[in-house]
Every structure is written in C-alpha cells, then in structure tokens.
N, CA, C and O atoms as a MOPAC input file, in Angstrom:
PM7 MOZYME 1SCF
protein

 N    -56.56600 1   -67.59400 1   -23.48700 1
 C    -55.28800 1   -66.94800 1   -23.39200 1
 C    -54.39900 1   -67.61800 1   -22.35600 1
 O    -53.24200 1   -67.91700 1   -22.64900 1
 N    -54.77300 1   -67.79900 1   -21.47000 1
 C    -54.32200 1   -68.56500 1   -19.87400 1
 C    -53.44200 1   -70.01100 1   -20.79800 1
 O    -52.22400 1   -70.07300 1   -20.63500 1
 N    -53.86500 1   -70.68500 1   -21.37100 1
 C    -53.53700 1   -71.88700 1   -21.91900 1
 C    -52.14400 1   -71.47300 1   -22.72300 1
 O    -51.27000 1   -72.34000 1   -22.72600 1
 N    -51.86600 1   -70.24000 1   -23.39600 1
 C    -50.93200 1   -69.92500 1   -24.64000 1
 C    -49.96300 1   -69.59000 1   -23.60300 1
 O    -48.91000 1   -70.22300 1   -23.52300 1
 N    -50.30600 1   -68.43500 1   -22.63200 1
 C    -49.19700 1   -68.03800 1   -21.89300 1
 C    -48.67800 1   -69.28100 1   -20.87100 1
 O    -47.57800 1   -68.92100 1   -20.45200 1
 N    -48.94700 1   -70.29700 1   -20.43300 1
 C    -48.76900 1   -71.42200 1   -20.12100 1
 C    -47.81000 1   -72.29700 1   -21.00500 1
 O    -46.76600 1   -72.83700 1   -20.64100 1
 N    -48.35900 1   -72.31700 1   -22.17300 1
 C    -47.57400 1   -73.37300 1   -22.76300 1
 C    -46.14800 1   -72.51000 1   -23.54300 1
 O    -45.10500 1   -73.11800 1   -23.78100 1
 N    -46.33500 1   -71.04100 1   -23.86700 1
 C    -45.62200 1   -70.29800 1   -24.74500 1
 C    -44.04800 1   -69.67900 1   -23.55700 1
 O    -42.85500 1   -69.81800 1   -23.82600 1
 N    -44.65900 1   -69.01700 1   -22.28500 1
 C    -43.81200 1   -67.84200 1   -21.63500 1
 C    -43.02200 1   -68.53900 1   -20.86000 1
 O    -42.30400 1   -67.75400 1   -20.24100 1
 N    -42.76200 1   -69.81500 1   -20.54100 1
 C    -41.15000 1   -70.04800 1   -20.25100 1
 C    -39.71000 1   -70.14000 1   -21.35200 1
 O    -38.50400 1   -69.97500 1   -21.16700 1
 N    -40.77600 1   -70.58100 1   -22.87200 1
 C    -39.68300 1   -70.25300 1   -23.67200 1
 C    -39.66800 1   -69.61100 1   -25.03700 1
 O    -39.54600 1   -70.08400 1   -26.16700 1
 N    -39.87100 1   -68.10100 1   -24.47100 1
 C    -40.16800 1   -67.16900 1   -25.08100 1
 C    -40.74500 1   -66.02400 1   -24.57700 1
 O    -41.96200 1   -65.90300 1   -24.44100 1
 N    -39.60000 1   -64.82400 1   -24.17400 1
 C    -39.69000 1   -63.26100 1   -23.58900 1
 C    -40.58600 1   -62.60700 1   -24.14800 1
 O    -41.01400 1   -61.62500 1   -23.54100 1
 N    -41.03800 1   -62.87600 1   -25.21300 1
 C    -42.19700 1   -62.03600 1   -26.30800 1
 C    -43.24000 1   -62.22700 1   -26.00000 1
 O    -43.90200 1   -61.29400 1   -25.54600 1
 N    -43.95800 1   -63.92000 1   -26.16800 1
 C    -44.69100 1   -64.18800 1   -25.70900 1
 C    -44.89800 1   -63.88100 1   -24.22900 1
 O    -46.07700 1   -63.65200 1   -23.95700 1
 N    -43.93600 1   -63.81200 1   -23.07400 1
 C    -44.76900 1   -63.51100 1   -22.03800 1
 C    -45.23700 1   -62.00000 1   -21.56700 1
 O    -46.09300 1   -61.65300 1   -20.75400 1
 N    -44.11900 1   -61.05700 1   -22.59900 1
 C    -44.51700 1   -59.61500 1   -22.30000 1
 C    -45.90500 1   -59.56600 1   -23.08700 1
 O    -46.67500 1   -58.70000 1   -22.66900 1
 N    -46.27600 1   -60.20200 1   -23.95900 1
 C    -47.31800 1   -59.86800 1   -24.83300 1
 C    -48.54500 1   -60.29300 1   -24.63400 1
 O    -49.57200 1   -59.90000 1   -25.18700 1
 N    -48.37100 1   -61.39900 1   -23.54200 1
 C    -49.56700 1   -61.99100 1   -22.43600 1
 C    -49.69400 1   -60.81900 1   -21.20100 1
 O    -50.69000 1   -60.13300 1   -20.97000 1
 N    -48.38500 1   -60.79300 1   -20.47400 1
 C    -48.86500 1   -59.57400 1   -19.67700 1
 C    -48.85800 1   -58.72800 1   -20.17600 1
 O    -48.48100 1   -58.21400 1   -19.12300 1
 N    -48.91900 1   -57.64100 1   -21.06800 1
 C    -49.67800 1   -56.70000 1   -21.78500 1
 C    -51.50200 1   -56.83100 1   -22.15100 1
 O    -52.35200 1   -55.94100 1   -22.11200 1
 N    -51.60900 1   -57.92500 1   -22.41200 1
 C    -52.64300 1   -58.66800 1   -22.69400 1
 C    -53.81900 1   -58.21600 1   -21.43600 1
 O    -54.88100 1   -57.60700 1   -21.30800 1
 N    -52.77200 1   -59.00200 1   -20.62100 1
 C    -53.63300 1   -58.93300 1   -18.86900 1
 C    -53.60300 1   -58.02800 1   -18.69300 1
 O    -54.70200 1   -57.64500 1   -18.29200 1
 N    -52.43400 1   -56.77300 1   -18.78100 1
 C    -52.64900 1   -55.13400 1   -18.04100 1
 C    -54.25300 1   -54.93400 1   -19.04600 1
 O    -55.32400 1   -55.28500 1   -18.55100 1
 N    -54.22200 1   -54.70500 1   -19.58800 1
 C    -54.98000 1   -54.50000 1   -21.17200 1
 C    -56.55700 1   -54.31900 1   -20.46900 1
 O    -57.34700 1   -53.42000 1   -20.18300 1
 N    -56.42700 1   -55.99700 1   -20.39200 1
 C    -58.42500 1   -56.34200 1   -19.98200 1
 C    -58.40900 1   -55.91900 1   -18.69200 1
 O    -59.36200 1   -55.21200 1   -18.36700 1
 N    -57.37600 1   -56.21800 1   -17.65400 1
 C    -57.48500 1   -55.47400 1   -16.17100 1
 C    -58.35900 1   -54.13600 1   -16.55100 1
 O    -59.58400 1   -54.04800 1   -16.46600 1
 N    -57.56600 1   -53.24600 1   -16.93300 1
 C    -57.59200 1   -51.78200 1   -17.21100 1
 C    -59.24700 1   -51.35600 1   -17.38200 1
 O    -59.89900 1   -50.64900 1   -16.61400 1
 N    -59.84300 1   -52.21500 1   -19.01600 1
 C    -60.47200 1   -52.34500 1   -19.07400 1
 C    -61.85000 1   -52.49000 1   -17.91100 1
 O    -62.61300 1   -51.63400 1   -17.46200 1
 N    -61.73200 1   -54.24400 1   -17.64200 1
 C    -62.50600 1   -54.20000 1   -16.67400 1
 C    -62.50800 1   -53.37000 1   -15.55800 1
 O    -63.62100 1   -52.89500 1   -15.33200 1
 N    -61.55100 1   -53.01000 1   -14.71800 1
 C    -61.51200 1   -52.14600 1   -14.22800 1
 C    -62.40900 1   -50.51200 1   -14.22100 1
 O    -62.89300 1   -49.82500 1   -13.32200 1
 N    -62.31000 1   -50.37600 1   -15.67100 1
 C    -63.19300 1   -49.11600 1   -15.56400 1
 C    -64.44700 1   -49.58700 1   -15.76000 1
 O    -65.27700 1   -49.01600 1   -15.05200 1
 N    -64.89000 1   -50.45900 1   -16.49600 1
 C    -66.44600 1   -50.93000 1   -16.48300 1
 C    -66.89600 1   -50.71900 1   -15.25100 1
 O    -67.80900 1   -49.91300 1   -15.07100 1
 N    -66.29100 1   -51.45400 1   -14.14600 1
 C    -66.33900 1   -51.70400 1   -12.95100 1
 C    -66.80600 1   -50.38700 1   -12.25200 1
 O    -67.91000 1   -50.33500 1   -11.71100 1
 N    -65.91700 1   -49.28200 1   -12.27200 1
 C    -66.15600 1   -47.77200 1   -11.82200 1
 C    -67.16800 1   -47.38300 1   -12.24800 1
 O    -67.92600 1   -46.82600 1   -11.45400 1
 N    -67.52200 1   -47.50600 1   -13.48600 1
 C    -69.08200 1   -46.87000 1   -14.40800 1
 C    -69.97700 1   -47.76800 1   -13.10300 1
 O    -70.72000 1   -47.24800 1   -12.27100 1
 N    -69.77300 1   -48.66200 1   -13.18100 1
 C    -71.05500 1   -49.31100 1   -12.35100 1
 C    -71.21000 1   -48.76000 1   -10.87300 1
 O    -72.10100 1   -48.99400 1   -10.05700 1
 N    -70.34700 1   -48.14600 1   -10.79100 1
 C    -70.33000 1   -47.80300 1    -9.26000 1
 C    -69.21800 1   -48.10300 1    -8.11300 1
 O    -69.14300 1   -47.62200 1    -6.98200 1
 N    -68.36100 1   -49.06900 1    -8.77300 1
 C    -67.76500 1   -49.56200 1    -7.31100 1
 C    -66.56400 1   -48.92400 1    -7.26100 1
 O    -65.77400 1   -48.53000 1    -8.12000 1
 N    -66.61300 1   -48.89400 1    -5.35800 1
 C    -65.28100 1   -47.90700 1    -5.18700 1
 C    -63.73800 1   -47.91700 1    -6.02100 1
 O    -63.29300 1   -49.05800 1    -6.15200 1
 N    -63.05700 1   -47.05100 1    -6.47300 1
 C    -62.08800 1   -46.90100 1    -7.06500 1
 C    -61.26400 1   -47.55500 1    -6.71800 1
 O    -60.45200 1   -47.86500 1    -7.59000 1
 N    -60.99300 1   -48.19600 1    -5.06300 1
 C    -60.32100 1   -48.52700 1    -4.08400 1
 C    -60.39000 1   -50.02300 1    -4.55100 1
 O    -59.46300 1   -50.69400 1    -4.09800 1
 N    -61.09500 1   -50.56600 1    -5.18900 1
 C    -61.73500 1   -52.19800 1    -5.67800 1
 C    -61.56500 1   -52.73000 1    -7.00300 1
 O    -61.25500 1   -53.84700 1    -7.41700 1
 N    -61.85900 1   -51.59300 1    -7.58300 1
 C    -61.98400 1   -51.81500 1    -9.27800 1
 C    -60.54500 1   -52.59800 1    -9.48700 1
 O    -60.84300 1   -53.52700 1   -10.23700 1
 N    -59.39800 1   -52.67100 1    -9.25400 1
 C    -58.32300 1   -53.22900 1    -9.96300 1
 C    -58.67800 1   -54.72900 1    -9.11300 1
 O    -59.06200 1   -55.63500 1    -9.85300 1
 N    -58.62100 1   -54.91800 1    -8.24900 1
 C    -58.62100 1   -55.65500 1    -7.75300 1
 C    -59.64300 1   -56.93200 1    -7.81400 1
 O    -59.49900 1   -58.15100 1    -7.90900 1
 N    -60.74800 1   -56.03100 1    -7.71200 1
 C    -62.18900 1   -57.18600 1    -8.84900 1
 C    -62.12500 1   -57.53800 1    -9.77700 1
 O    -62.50600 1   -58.66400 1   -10.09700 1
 N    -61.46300 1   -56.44600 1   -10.79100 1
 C    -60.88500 1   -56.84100 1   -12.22500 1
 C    -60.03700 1   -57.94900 1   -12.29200 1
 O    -60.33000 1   -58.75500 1   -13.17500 1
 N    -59.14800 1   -58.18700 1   -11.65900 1
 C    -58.28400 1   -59.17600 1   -11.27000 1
 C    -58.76500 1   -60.75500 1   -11.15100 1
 O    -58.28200 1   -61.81100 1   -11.56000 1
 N    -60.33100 1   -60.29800 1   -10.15000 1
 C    -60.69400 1   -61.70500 1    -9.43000 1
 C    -61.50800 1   -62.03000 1   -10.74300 1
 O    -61.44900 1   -63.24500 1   -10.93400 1
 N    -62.00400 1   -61.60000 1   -11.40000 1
 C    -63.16200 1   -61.68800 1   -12.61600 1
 C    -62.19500 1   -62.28700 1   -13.41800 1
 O    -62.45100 1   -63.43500 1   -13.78300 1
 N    -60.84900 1   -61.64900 1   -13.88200 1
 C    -60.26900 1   -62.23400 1   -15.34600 1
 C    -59.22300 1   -63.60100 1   -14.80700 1
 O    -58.40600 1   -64.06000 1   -15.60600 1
 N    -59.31100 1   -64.01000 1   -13.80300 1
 C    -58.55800 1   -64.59700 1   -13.32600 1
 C    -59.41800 1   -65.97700 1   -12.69100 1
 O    -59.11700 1   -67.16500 1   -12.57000 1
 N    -60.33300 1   -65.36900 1   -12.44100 1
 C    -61.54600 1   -66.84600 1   -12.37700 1
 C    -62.04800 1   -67.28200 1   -13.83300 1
 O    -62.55400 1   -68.38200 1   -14.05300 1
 N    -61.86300 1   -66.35100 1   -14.74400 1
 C    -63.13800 1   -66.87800 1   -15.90900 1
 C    -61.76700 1   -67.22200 1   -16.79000 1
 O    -62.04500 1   -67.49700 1   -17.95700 1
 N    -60.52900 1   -67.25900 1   -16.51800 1
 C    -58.95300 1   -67.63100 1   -17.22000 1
 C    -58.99400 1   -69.40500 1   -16.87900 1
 O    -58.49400 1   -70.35700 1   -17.47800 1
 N    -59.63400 1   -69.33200 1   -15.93300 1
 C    -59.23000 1   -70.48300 1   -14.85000 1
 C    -60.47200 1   -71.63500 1   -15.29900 1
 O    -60.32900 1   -72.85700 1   -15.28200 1
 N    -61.67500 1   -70.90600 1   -15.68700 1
 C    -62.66300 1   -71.63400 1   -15.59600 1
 C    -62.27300 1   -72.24700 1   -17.32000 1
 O    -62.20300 1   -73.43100 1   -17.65100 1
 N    -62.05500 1   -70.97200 1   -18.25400 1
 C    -61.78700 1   -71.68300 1   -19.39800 1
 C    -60.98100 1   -73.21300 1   -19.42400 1
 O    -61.32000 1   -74.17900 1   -20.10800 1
 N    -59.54200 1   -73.12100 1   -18.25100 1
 C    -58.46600 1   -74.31100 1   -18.69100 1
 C    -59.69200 1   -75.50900 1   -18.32400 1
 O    -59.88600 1   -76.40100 1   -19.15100 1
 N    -60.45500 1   -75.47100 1   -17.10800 1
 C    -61.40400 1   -76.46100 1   -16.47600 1
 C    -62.05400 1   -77.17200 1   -17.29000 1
 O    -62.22100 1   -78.39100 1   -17.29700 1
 N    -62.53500 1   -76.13300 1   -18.20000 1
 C    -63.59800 1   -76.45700 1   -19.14300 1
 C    -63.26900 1   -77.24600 1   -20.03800 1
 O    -63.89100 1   -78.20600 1   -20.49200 1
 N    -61.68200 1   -76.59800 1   -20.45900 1
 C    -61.36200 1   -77.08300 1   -21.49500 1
 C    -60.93900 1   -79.05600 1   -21.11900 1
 O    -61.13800 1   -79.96400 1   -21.92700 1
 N    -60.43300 1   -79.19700 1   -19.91100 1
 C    -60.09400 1   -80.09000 1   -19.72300 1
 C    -60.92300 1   -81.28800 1   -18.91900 1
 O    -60.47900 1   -82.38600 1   -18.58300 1
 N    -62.53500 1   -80.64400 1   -18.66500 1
 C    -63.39300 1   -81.28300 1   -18.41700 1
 C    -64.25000 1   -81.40100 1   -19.78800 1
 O    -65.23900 1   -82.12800 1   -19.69200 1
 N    -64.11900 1   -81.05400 1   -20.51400 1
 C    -65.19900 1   -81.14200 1   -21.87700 1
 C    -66.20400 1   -80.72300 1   -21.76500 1
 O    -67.13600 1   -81.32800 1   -22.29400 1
 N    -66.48200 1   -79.35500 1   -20.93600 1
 C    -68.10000 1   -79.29700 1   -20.19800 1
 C    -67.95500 1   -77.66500 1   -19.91200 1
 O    -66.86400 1   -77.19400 1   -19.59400 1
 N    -69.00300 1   -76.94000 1   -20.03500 1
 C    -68.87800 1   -75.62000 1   -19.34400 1
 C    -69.55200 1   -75.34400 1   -17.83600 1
 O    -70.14300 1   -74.36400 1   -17.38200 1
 N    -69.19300 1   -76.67500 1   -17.24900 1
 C    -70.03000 1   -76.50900 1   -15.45200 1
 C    -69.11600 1   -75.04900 1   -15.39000 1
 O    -69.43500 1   -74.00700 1   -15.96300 1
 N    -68.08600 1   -75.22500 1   -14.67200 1
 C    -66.67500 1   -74.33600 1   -14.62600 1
 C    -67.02600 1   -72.95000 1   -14.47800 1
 O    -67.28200 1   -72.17800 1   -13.55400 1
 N    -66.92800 1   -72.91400 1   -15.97200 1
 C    -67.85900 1   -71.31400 1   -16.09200 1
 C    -69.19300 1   -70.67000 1   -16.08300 1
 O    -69.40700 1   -69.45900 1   -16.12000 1
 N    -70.21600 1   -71.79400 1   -16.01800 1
 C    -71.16900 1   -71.25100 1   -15.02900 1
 C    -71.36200 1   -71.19300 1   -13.68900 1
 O    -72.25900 1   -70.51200 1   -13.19300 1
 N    -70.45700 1   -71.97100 1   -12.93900 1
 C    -70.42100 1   -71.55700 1   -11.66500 1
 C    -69.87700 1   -70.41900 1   -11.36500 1
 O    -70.28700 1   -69.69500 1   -10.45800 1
 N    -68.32600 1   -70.01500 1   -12.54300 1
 C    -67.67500 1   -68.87500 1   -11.92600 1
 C    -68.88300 1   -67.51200 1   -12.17200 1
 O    -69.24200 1   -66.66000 1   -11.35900 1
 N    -69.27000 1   -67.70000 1   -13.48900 1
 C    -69.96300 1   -66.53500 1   -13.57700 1
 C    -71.41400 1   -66.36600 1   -12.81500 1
 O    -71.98800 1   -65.29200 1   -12.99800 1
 N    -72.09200 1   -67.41300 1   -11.91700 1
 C    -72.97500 1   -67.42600 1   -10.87100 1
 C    -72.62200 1   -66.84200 1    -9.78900 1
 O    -73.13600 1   -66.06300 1    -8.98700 1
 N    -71.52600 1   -67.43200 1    -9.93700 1
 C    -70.79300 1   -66.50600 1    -8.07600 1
 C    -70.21300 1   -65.68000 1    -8.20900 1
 O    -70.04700 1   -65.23000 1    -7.07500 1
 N    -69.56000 1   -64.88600 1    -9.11100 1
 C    -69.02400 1   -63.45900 1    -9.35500 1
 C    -70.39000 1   -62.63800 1    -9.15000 1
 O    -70.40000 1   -61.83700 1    -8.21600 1
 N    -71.76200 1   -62.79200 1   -10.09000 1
 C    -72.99700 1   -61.71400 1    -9.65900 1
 C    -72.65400 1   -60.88900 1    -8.15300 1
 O    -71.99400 1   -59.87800 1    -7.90800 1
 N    -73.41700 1   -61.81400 1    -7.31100 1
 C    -73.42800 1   -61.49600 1    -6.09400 1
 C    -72.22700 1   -60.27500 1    -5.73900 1
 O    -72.38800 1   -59.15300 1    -5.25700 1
 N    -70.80000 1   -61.07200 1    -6.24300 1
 C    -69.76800 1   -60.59900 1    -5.21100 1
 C    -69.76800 1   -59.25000 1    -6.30300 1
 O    -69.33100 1   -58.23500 1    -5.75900 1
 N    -70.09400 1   -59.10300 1    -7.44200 1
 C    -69.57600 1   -57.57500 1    -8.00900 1
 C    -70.97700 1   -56.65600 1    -7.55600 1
 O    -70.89900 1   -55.45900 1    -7.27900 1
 N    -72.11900 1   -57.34800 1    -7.53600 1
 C    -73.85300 1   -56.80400 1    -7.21400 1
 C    -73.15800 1   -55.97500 1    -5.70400 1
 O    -73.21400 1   -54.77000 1    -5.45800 1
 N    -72.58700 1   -56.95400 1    -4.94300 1
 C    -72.16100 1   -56.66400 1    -3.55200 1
 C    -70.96100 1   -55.14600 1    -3.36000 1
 O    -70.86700 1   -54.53200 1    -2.29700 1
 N    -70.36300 1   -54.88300 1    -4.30500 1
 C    -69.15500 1   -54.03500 1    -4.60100 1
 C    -69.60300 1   -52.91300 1    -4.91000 1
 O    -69.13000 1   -51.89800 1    -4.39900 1
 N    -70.79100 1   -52.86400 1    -5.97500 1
 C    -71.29000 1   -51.39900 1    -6.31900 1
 C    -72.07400 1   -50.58300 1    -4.99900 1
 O    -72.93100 1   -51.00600 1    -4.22300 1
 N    -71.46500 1   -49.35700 1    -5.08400 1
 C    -72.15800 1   -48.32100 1    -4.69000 1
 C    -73.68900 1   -48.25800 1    -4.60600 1
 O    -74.36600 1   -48.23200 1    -5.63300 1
 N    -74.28400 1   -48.23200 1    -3.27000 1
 C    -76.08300 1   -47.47500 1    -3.65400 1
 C    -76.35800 1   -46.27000 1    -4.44200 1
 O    -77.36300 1   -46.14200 1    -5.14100 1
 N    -75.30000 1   -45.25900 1    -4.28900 1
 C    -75.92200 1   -44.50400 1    -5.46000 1
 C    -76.00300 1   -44.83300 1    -6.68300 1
 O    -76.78800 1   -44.20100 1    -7.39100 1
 N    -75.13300 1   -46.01600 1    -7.31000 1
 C    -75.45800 1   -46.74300 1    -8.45900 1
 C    -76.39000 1   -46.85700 1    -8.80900 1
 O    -77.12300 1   -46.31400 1    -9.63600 1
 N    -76.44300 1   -48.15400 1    -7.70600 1
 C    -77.76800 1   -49.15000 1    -7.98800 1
 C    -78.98500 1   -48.01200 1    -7.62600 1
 O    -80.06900 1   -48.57300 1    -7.78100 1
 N    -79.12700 1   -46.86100 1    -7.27500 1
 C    -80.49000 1   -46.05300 1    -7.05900 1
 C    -80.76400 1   -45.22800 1    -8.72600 1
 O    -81.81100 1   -44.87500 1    -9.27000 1
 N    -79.29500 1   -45.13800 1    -9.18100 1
 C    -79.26400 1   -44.42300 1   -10.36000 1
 C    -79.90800 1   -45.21600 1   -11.48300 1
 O    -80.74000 1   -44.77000 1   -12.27400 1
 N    -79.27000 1   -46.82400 1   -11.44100 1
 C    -79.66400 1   -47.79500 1   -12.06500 1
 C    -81.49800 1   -47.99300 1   -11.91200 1
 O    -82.12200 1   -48.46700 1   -12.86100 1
 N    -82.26300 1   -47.53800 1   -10.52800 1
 C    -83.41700 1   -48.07400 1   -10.71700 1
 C    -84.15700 1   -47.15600 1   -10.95100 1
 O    -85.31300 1   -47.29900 1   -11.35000 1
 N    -83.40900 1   -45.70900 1   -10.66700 1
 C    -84.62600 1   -44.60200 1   -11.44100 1
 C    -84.76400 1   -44.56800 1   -12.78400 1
 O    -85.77400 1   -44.14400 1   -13.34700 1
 N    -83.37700 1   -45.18000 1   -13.56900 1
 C    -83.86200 1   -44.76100 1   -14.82800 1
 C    -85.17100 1   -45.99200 1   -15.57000 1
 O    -85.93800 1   -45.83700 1   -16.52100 1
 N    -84.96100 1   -47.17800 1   -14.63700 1
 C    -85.76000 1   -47.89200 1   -15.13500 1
 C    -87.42200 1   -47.02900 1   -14.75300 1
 O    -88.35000 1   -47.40700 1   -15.46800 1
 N    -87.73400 1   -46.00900 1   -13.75700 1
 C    -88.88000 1   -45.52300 1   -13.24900 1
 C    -88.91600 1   -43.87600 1   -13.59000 1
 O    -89.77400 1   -43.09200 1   -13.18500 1
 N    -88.06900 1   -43.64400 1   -14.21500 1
 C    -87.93800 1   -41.97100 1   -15.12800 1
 C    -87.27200 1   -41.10700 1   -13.73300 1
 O    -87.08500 1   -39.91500 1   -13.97500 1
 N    -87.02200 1   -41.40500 1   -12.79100 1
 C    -86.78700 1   -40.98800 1   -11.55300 1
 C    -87.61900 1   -40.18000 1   -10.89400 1
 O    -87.40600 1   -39.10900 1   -10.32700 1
 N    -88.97600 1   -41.06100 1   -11.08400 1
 C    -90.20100 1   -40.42400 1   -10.55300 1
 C    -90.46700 1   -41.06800 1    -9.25500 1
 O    -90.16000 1   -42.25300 1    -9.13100 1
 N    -91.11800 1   -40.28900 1    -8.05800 1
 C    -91.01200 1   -41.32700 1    -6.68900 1
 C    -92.20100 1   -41.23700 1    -6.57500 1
 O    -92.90000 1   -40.22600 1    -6.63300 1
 N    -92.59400 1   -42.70100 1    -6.34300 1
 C    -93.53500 1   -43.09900 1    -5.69900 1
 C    -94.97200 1   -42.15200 1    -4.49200 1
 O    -94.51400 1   -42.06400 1    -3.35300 1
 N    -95.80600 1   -41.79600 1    -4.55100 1
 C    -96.24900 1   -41.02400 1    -3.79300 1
 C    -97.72900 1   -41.58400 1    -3.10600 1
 O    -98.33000 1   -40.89000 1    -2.28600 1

C-alpha cells in the first residue's frame, strides 16, 4: 500500500483520502488486537502505528532489495517490543489457559 500512496497522493485527492482511510482502518484494527492482548489502552494506537509503519517500510525495502531480510528483521524486533507492552495479567491469563488454571502444588 505504502508504494500506491507514494506514487498515487500528490496527484490525486481520492487516492490520498482512500490511503488514509486505509491507514485509520488497520490502525483501528491493530489497535484493538493489541488491547485483547493486554496492552495498556494508553499504547495500543501508538504500537499500532509503529507495527504498520515498520512492516509499510519493510515491504518498499524488500521490494527494492529483491530479498525479504527487511521484514524479518522488522518482524524479529517488533516480538520483544509488543511481548514487552502487554500487561502480566495477560500474559498470566495466556499461561493458565495453556495449564487449565491449575497451580502448581
């Protein structure tokens, strides 16, 4: 998408409302994924942001390196930083169900 609104939204108002619509769109989106997982409300737009905006970025790379290094690095180093964002009650919610939320005794 990054590539169309690039080559399309200096000449043409349609095309660029219909790219940023595009972007509110998956923001929004990711954004709430983001909340299901746990992370503060205070973050979610803003991670959403760094996620569709690195993996926008990694596509042009890719495209113009002939190679997908790009986007496996972005999506190596996003883990951490979204792993890092969620809530512990998440991630505790996340590991009881893998254990029926039975504790250890």
């Amino acid at each position: 998408m990054a590539a169309a609104t690039v080559d399309r939204a200096a000449s043409a108002e349609s095309t660029r409302g219909a790219a940023s619509a595009a972007f509110a769109e998956w923001t929004g989106a990711v954004a709430r994924a983001l909340a299901d997982m746990g992370v503060p409300a205070t973050r979610c737009e803003a991670l959403a942001t760094l996620m569709i905006g690195s993996l926008e970025g990694a596509i042009l790379i890719a495209r113009a390196e002939r190679s997908v290094r790009a986007l496996t690095t972005v999506s190596r180093e996003l883990g951490p930083v979204l792993d890092a964002a969620a809530t512990a009650p998440a991630r505790e919610r996340g590991s009881g169900a893998h254990n029926g939320g039975a504790t250890a005794e």
